[in-house]
C-alpha positions, 0 to 999 in steps of 0.5 A: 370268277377268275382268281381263287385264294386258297388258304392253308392247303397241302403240298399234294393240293397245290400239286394237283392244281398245278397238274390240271391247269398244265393239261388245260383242265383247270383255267383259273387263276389260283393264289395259294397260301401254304398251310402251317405246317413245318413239314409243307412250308419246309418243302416249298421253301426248298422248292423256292417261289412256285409261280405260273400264269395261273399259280401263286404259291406262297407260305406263312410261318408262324411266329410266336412273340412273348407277350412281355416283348410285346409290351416292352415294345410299346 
């Protein structure tokens, strides 16, 4: 194996991995989708893009759309 997607994890999850691959303790590569969380998504949207040789972090926000817009775009 050498790359994990992680789905929906926490701000202390992604620090973690980032820690232990800094000290060489973790040495696979890791896509990470911050979960939906305003609070977690907040934060790495202030932190900006977090990308190492080993970590990718990115964030989704979630957005609701009327199902009438929906329709009238059609």
């Amino acid at each position: 194996m050498t790359i994990v997607n992680d789905a929906c994890v926490d701000r202390s999850t992604i620090e973690l991995i980032n820690r232990l691959q800094r000290a060489g303790e973790l040495s696979i590569r890791d896509y990470a989708m911050v979960g939906n969380c305003t609070k977690e998504v907040d934060y790495f949207i202030e932190q900006g893009t977090v990308k190492t040789k080993l970590l990718n972090v990115r964030w989704v926000i979630d957005i609701k759309i009327p199902l009438s817009l929906l329709e009238e775009m059609r």
